[in-house]
PAGU-954819 format. One line per 8 residues: number of its first residue (from 1); for each residue x, y, z negated of C-alpha. Coordinates in pm, whole numbers, plus 50000, padded with zeros to 5 digits. Example, Ala and Ser with C-alpha at 12.3 -4.5 7.8 and 13.67 -1.06 7.14 Angstrom:
<rs>
1	51230,49550,49220 | 51367,49894,49286
</rs>
This chain:
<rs>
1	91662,74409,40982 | 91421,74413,41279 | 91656,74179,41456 | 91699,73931,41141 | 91310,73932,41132 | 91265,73882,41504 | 91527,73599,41498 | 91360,73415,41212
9	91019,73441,41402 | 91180,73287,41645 | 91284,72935,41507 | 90991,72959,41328 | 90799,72954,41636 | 91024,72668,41769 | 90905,72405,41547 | 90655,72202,41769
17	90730,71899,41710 | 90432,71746,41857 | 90513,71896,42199 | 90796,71620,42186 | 90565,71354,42088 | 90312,71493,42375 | 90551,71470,42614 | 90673,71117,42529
25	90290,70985,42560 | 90299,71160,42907 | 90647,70994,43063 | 90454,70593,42927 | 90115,70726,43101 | 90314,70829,43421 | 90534,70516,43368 | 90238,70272,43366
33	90062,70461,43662 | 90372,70442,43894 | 90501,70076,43784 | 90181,69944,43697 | 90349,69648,43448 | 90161,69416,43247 | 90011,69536,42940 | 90200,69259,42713
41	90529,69411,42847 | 90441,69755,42711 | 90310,69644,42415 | 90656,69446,42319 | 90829,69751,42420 | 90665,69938,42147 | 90716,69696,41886 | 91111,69697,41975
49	91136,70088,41967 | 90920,70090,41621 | 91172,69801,41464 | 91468,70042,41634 | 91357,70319,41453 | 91298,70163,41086 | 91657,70071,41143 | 91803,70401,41213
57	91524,70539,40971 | 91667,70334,40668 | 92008,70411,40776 | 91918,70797,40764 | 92053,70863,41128 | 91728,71117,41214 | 91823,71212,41536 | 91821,70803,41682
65	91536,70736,41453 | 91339,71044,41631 | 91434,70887,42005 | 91298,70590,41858 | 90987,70712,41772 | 90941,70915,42098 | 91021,70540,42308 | 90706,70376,42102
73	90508,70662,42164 | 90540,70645,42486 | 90532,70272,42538 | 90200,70296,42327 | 90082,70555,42586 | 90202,70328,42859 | 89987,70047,42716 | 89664,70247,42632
81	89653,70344,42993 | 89700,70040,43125 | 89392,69914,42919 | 89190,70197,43060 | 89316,70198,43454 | 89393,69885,43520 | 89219,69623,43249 | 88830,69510,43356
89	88651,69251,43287 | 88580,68927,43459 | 88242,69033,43494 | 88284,69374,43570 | 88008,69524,43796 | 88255,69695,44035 | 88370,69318,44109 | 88048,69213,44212
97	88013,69483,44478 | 88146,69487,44818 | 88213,69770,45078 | 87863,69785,45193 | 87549,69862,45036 | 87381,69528,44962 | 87043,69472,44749 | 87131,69397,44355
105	86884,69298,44092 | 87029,69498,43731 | 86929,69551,43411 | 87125,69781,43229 | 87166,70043,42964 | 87061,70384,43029 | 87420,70596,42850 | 87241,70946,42939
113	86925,71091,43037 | 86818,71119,43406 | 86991,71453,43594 | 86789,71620,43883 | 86957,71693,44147 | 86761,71922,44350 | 86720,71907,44776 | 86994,72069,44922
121	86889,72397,45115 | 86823,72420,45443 | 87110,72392,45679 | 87079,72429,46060 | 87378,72194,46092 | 87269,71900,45904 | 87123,71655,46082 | 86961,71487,45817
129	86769,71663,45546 | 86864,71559,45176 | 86621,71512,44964 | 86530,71596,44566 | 86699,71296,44370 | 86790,71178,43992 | 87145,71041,43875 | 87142,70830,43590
137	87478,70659,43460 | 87437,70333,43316 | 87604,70059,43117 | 87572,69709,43272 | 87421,69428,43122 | 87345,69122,43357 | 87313,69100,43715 | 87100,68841,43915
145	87255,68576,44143 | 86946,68409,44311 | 86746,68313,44033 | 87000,68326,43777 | 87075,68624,43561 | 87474,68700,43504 | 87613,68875,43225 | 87783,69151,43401
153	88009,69470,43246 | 88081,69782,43367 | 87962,70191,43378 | 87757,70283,43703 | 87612,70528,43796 | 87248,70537,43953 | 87148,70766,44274 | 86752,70726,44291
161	86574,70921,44577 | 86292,71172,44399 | 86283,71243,44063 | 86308,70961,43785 | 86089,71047,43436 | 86067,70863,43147 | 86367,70760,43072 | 86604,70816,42796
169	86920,70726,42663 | 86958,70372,42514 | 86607,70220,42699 | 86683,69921,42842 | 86619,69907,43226 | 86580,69697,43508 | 86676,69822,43835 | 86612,69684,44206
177	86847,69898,44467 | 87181,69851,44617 | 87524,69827,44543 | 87832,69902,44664 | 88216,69938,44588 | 88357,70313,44559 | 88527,70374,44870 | 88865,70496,44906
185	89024,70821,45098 | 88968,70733,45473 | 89173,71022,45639 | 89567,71163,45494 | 89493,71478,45256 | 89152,71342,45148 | 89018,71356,44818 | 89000,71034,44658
193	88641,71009,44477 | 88678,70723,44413 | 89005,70749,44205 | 88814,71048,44008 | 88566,70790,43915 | 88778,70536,43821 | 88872,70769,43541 | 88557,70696,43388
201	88531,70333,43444 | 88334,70317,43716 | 88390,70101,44033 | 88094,70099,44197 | 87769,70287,44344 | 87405,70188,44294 | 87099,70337,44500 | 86737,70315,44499
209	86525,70456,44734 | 86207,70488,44501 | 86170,70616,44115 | 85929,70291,44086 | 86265,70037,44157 | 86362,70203,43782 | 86125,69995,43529 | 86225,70052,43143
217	86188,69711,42987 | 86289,69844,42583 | 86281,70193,42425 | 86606,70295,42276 | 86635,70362,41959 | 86495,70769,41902 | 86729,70869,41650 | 87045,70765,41801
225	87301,71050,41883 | 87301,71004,42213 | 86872,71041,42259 | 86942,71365,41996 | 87203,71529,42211 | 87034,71440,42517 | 86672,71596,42420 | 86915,71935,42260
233	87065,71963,42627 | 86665,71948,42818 | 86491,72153,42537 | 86814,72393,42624 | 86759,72413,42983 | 86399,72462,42961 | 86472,72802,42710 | 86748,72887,42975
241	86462,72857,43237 | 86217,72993,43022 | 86429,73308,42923 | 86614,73441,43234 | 86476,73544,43587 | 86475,73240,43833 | 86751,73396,44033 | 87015,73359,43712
249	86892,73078,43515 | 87056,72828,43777 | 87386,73012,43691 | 87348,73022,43347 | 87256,72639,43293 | 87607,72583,43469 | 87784,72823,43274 | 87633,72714,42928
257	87532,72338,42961 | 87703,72259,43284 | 87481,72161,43456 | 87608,72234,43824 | 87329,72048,44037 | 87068,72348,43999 | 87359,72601,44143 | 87335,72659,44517
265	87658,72520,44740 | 87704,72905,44868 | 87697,73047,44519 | 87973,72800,44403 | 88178,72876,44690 | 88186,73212,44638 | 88343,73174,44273 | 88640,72910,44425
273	88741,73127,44680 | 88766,73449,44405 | 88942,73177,44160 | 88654,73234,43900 | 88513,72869,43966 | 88630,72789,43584 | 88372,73011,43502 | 88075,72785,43624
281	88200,72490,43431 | 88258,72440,43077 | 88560,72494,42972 | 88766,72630,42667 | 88644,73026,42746 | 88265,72884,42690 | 88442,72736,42306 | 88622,73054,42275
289	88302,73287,42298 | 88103,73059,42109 | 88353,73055,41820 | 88411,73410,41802 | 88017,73583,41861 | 87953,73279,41574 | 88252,73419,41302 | 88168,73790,41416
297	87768,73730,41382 | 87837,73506,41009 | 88040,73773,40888 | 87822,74047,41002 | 87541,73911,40780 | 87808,73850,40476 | 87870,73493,40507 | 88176,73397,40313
305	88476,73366,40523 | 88515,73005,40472 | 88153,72925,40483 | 88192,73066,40776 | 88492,72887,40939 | 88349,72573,40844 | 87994,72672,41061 | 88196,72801,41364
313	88397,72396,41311 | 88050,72265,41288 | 87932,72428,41604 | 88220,72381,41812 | 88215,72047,41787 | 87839,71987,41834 | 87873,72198,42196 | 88131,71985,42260
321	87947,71658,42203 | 87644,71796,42344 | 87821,71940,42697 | 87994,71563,42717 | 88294,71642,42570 | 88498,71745,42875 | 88902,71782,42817 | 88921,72136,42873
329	88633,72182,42563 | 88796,71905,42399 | 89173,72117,42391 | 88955,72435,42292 | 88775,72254,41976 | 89115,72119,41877 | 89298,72473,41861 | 89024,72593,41708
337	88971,72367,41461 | 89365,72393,41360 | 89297,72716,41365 | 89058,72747,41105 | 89227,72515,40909 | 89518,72727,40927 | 89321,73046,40813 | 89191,72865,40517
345	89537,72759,40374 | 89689,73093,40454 | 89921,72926,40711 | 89971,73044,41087 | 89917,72805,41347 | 90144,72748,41581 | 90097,72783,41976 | 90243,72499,42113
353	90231,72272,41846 | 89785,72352,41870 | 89852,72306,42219 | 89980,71964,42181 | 89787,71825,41891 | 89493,71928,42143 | 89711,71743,42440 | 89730,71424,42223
361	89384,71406,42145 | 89258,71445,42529 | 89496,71161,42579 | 89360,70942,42323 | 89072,70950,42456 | 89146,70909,42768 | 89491,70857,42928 | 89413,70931,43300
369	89269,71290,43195 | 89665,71339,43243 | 89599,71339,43657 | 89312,71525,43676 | 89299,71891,43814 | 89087,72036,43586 | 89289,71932,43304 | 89617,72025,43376
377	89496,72380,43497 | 89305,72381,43158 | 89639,72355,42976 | 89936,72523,43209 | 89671,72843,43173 | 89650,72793,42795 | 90048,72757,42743 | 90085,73111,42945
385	89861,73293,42674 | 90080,73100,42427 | 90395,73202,42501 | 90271,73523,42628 | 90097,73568,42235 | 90468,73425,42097 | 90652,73696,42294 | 90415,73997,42111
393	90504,73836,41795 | 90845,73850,41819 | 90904,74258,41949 | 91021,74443,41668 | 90770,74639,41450 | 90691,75014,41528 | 90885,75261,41386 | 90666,75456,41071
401	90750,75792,41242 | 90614,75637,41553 | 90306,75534,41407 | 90244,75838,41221 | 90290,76022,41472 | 89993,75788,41697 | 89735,75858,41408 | 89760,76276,41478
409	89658,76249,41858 | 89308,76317,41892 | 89065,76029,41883 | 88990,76060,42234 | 89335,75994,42313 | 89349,75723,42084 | 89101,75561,42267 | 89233,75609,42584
417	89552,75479,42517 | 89440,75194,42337 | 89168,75048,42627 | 89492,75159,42856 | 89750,74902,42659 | 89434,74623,42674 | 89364,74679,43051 | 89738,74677,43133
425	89784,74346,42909 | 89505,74166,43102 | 89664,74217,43380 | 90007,74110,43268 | 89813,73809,43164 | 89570,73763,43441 | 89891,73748,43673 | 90167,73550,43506
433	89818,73255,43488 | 89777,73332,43866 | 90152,73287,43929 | 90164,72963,43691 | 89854,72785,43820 | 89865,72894,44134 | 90101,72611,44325 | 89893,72375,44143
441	89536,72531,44295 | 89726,72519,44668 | 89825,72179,44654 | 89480,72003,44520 | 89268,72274,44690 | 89434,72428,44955 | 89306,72787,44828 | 89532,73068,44699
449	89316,73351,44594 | 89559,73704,44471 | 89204,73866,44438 | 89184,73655,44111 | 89419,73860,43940 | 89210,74132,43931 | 88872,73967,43950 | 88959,73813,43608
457	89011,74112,43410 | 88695,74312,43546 | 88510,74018,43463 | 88595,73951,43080 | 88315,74232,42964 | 88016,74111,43155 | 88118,73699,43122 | 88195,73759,42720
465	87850,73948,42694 | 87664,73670,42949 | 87802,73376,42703 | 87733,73537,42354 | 87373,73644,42438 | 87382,73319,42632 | 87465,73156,42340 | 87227,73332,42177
473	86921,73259,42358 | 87009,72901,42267 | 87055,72985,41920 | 86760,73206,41811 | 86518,73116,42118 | 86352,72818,41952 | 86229,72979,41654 | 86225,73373,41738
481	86061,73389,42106 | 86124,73786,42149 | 86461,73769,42039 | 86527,73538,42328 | 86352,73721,42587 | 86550,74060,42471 | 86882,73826,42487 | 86779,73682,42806
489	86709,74016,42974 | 87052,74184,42870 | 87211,73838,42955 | 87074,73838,43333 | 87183,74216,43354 | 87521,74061,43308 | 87464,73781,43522 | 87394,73998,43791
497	87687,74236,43729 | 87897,73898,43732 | 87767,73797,44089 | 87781,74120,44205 | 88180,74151,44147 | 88246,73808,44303 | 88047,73884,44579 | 88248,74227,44676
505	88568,74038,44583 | 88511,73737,44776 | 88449,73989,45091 | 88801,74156,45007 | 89089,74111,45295 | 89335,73946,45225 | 89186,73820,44895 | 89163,73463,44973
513	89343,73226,45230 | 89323,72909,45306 | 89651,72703,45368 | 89862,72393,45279 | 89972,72341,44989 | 90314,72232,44836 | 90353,71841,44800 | 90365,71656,44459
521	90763,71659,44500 | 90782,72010,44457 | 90528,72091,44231 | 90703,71824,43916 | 91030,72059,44032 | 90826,72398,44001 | 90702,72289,43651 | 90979,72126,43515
529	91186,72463,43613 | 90945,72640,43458 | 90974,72403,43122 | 91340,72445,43133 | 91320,72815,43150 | 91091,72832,42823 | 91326,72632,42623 | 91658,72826,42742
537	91766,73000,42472 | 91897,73386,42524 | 91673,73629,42667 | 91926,73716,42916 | 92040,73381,43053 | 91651,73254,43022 | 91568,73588,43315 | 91898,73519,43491
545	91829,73082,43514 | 91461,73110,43557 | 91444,73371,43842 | 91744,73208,44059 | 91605,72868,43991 | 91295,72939,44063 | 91383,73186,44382 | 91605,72823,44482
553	91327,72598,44399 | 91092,72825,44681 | 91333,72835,44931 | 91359,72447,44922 | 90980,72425,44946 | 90969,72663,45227 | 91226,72486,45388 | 91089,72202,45417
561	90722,72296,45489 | 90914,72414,45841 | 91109,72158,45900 | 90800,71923,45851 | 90601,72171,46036 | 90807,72169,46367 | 90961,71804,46352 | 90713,71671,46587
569	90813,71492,46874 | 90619,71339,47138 | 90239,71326,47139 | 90025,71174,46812 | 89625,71162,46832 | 89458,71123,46530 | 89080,70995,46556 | 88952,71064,46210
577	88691,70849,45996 | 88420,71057,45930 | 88090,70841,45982 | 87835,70883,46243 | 88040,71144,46425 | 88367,71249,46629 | 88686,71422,46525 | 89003,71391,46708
585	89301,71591,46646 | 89626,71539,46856 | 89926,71728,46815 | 90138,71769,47067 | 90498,71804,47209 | 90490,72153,47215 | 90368,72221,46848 | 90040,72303,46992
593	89725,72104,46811 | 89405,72062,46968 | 89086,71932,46768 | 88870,71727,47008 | 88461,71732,46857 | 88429,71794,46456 | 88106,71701,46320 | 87902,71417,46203
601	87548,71299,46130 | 87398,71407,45779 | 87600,71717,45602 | 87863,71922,45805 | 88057,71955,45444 | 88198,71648,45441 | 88270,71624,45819 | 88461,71965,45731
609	88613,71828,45461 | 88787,71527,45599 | 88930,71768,45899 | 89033,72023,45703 | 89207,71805,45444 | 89383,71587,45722 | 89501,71935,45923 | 89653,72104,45538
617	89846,71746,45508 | 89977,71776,45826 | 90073,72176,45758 | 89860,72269,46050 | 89685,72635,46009 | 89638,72709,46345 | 89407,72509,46644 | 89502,72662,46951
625	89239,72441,47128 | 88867,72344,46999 | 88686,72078,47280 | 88344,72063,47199 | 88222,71760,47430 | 87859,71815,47399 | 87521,71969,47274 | 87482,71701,46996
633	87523,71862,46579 | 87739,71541,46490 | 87988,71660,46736 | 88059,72013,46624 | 87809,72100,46264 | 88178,72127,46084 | 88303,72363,46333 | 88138,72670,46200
641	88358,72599,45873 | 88647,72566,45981 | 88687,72853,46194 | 88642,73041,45822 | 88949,72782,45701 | 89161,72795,46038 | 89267,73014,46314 | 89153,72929,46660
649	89292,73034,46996 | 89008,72922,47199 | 88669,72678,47225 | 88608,72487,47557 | 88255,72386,47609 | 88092,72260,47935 | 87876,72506,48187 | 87559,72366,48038
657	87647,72335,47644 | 87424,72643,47513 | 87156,72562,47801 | 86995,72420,47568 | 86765,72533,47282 | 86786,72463,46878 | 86874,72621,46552 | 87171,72399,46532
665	87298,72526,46868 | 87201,72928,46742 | 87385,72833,46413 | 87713,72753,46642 | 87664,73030,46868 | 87649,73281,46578 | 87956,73119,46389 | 88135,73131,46749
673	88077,73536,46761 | 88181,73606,46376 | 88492,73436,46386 | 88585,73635,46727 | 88708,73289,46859 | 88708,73321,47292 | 88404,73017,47427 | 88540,72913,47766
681	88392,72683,47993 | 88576,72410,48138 | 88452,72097,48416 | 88547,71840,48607 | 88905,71908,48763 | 89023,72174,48502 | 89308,72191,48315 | 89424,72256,47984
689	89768,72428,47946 | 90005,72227,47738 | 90325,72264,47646 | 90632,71976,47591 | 90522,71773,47901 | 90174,71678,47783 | 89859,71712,48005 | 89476,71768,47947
697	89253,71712,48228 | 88858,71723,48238 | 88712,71426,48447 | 88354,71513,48317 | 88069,71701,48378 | 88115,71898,48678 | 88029,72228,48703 | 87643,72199,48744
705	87618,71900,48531 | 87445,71584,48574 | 87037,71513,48542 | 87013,71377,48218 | 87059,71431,47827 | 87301,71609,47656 | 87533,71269,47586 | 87544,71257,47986
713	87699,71628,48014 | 87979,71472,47760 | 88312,71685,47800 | 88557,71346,47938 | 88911,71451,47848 | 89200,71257,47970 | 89563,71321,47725 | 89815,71199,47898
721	90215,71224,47812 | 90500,70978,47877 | 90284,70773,48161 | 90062,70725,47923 | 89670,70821,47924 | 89445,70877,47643 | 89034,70915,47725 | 88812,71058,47496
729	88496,71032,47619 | 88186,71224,47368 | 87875,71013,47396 | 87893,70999,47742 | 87614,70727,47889 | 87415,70717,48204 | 87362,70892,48450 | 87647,71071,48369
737	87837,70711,48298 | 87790,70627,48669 | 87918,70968,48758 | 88225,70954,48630 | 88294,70532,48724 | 88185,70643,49080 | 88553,70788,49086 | 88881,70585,49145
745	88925,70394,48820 | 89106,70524,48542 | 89358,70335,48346 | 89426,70398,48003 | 89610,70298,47678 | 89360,70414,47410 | 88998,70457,47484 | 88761,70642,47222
753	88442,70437,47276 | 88150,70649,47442 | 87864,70675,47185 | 88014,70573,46896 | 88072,70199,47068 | 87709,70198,47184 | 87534,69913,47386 | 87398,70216,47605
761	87743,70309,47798 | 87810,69972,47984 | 88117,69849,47759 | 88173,69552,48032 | 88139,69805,48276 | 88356,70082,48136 | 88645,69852,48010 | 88693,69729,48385
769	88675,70070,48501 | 88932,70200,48219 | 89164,69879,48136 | 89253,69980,47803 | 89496,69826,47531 | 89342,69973,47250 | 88955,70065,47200 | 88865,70318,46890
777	88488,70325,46789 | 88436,70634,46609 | 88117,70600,46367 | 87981,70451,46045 | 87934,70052,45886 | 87605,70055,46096 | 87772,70133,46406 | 87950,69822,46421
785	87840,69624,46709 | 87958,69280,46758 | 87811,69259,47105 | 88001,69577,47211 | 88350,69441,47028 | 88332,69143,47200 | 88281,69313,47576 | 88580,69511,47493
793	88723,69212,47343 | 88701,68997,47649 | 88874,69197,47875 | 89186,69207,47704 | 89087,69509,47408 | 89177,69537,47066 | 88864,69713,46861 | 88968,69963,46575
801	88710,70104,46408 | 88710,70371,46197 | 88476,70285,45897 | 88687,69980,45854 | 88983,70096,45912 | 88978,70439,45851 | 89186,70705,46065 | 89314,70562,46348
809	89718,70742,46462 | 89855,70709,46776 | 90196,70809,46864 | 90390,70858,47149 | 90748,70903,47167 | 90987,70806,47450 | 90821,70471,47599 | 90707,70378,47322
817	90339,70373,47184 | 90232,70267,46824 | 89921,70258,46650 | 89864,70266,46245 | 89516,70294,46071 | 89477,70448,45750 | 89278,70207,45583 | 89418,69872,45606
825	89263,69514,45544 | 89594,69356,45461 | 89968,69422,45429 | 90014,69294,45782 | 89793,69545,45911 | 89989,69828,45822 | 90158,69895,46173 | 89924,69734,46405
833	90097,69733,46728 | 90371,69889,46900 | 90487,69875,47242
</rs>
């Protein structure tokens, strides 16, 4: 009987037929992304598969008629995201910009209120102080050429330095700044921002430098939605603020209104590396809580059960609005919603097809929420407590001996046994998630975190507390003062217990590490192995297929991660693009790598991000050699960071690197002694040892350094392999310039400017001294220097520069040397030279 019933619940649960559907609009979206075909071809394809499938429809074959269906589906999704990816305007304001900021006259639409985004602490390692600014995304109404004002189209959004007041959503507004277009990746492995944009429709930057270049020329309307929802989310900051200590309320305006800006950089790292980051956004847990303190609070006070389903509907869907409607809220409304519904008609929703109809309304309203991280972690964690919930459903029912016999024990026992069978489930639960999502978390952010699986479970207490008397607070704060205060006191208690647990976790061994992660390839392999293994039917050939495809599916990924690891041959130097700065990473014959500077003028994040990201692409986790060529922060701020991301064998400074005095310098030192790295100083005449036939010699400073600044003390490295030399050179610049041309000249193929192609280190000079083929200016768009090009130029040079071109790749096998840049300006310029 058991059987019978479990079999039943079975098909039962098999009926999703929206998960076909859902996956049909996925195949057009990926379809249009990868082909990227006109919009007129997708639509005709939709209209043939919907006159296919009356056809079959009025000739009652079902099963062509349903293939039918699914092709117009997904030619409909095919079109929908072509609209929204690749469809703009002719006067869209992203076409008006160009790759450098340039002044723009605007008036526009203001779509949301101003954001604050508060100075960034202090950081020893930043060169340049950030300070206190506003963002403000706009619509696009005209734009002036001359004297003339141009309709113009288009979302921005608006950077202004200090804080921008008065303005609200729907005031029309006239803005004087600059403008630029969204710049793409300039190193392998980096995250493209400007893709993520593009998601929302916006191709394009704008910047003011005062709050008085804002000047509101209309009032919006102050009874639209949008001026509603937007004075709802300050009035609920300010009782946030109002009703927790200062040290939580920045926390709990993430977790509860996300807004991120007021949380310190440190505090969010510390949730990413415990995987608990999902915590400090809003996702579908935030919609969960809300919806069930809401039922259990209505109930509690003898509100009718349908009253109060409809009220916890109401609600959802107002935080969802009101915390801008982000997918993963979006999926949570949606299940709950069906939910409800479900409850009211005395039906029982089912998992996957919830799961879907949520799926289908993320992508309706927007198509490329399909690519995005956030989302797809949002839903592959979802479908695990799905099936996981299915599986309990379908075990046979308890035996009425068994569960008389449970209702004699002691309540004590009870008790025990019962919080026992919860804890044990969480962790069941907590890991199969981990296991699911965690291929996905390595290969967007390089982070695989075990400690999560616990982390997760000894959090659900305090976070479910923290959100419900969160929730709370914003509930019954505005008209019952002391009720908030008594919520906001337990809700910073919990707060604190929260921080508290990722703190010790995050400090855990072993409980994070950084590392490569597995390319796009493998991961639609993993998944759709997975898929298959959910729809096998049989319990015993579902275990027996899923655990020696998926054991298969590994070894192929590992396989290839060493064969790509240890296929290097010959010598390839990478200078990155990372701004005003210096990071050059050259792998060599041997398989060792060695990172020459890493840093850059402004924040050390982003310097450590563009390293990092271009070392995990190449499936490098180990520098066996850090050259630090001088005392300057945009030549080593990211170190400190990466020695936390990356092993190191060793760091080679010059004799008179930490002569000098500053906090950036102390910062280095310190970061230098916690990571246990060996600081070894090398000078004129050393040598590195290399393996494969590749040589590193120092040509600069000597041993007691040269009179002069730091720049002049510049470490001078010469790569050579093959017969042929590459020189990187720091900032080096007189005196210690003359120093080092005093010697027999030194021929080379590649030269990495000195000073970021400054007018300062004799370019004329230098190129006759060093006869190179190829020149590389590492630096920013205001380090280009058409003097300098020219001197290099003249003498028989090519000039690559990074911030045009992006990371410049040389490679040397055999006799042969080729150069390729990132970045490209045209087709042509894809392989720039080769010898």
């Amino acid at each position: 009987m058991s059987k019978t019933l479990a079999s039943n619940s079975v098909s039962e649960n098999r009926k999703a037929p929206l998960l076909g559907v859902l996956v049909a609009l996925c195949a057009g979206i990926v379809a249009d992304r990868v082909f990227a075909c006109r919009a007129e071809l997708w639509w005709a394809a939709s209209a043939s598969a919907w006159l296919v499938w009356q056809h079959f429809w009025r000739a009652q074959r079902q099963r062509s008629a349903s293939f039918a269906i699914l092709l117009c589906v997904a030619a409909l999704g095919a079109a929908w995201h072509h609209l929204r990816w690749q469809t703009y305007g002719a006067d869209e304001l992203g076409l008006f910009a160009t790759r450098e900021f340039e002044p723009v006259a605007l008036e526009a639409i203001a779509t949301n209120g101003p954001r604050r985004i508060p100075a960034t602490p202090f950081d020893p390692l930043a060169t340049l102080a950030t300070p206190e600014r506003t963002r403000l995304e706009l619509r696009a109404l005209a734009i002036r050429d001359r004297d003339v004002w141009r309709p113009a189209s288009g979302q921005a959004q608006l950077v202004v330095d200090g804080q921008l007041l008065g303005v609200r959503p729907g005031d029309h507004v006239q803005i004087f700044g600059t403008l630029a277009r969204l710049e793409l990746p300039g190193n392998p492995g980096e995250f493209d921002f400007a893709g993520q944009a593009r998601v929302s429709r916006r191709l394009c930057s704008l910047r003011s430098e005062f709050p008085q270049c804002v000047t509101t020329l209309a009032r919006g309307r102050d009874f639209s939605p949008t001026a509603w929802i937007n004075r709802f989310r300050i009035a609920g900051e300010t009782l946030l603020m109002r009703s927790l200590s200062p040290a939580e309320s920045g926390l709990a305006t993430a977790m509860f209104l996300g807004a991120r800006d007021e949380l310190e950089p440190e505090r969010s790292q510390a949730f990413l590396e415990t995987g608990t980051i999902h915590l400090l956004v809003i996702s579908g847990l935030n919609v969960a809580i809300l919806a069930a303190s809401l039922f259990f609070a209505l109930r509690l006070v003898l509100v009718p059960r349908g009253w109060a389903l409809a009220t916890v509907v109401s609600f959802c869907v107002l935080y969802a609005v009101v915390t801008d409607a982000q997918p993963p809220v979006v999926r949570a409304t949606v299940m709950i919603l069906i939910g409800c519904v479900a409850v009211l008609l005395g039906r029982q929703a089912l998992g996957f097809n919830s799961l879907a109809a949520a799926g289908l309304v993320v992508l309706a309203l927007n198509p490329s929420e399909l690519f995005q991280s956030g989302t797809q972690l949002s839903f592959l964690s979802v479908a695990v407590l799905v099936w996981l919930n299915e599986r309990s459903r379908r075990r046979a029912p308890l035996d009425p001996l068994d569960r008389l016999l449970a209702r004699t024990r002691p309540w004590h026992q009870r008790a025990t046994r019962q919080a026992g069978q919860a804890v044990f489930r969480a962790l069941v639960a907590s890991a199969l998630i981990w296991l699911v999502i965690c291929p996905l978390v390595m290969s967007r952010f390089h982070l695989c975190s075990p400690v999560a699986i616990v982390v997760g479970p000894a959090l659900a207490l305090p976070v479910t507390a923290a959100m419900a008397s969160g929730f709370g607070i914003l509930a019954c704060g505005w008209f019952a003062p002391a009720v908030g205060v008594l919520l906001g006191r337990f809700c910073d208690w919990n707060l604190s217990l929260m921080e508290s647990v990722v703190g010790i976790s995050r400090a855990w061994p072993g409980g994070h590490v950084w590392l490569p992660g597995p390319g796009g390839w493998w991961l639609v392999g993993f998944y759709a192995v997975l898929a298959a293994v959910g729809i096998a039917r049989g319990q015993r050939f579902r275990v027996r297929f899923g655990v020696a495809a998926l054991s298969t599916w590994i070894l192929v990924g590992l396989a290839a991660h060493s064969w790509t690891t240890h296929r290097q041959e010959g010598l390839r130097c990478t200078f990155l693009s990372v701004g005003h700065g210096a990071a050059v990473v050259a792998e060599l014959p041997g398989g060792q790598t060695l990172l020459y500077d890493a840093g850059r003028l402004g924040s050390p994040v982003l310097a450590s991000r563009a390293i990092s990201s271009f070392l995990w692409s190449r499936g490098i986790t180990h520098l066996d050699a850090v050259v630090i060529s001088h005392a300057d922060a945009d030549h080593y701020n990211a170190l400190p960071a990466l020695l936390k991301q990356f092993s190191c064998g060793a760091v080679y400074v010059s004799p008179v690197m930490f002569l000098g005095r500053g906090r950036a310098l102390e910062a280095l030192r310190t970061a230098l002694d916690q990571s246990g790295v060996p600081v070894r100083e090398v000078w004129s005449g050393d040598r590195l040892r290399l393996e494969g036939g590749a040589t590193a010699e120092i040509l600069h400073p000597p041993r007691s350094g040269v009179l002069g600044s730091d720049n002049a003390n510049s470490i001078v490295l010469a790569l050579e392999y093959k017969d042929r030399r590459l020189l990187l050179t720091g900032d080096l610049e007189p005196p210690g310039l003359d120093d080092v041309m005093a010697e027999a000249p030194a021929d080379c193929d590649v030269l990495l400017a000195p000073h970021h192609g400054s007018a300062s280190s004799d370019p004329p000079g230098f190129a006759e001294w060093t006869t190179p083929e190829w020149i590389v200016v590492s630096g920013g768009p205001r380090d280009r220097l058409p003097d300098v090009a020219a001197a290099y130029e003249t003498r028989g040079a090519r000039v690559l520069h990074t911030a045009d071109r992006g990371a410049v790749q040389v490679v040397i096998r055999g006799e042969k040397l080729s150069i390729d840049c990132y970045r490209t300006r045209s087709p042509a310029d894809a392989a720039l030279a080769s010898e």
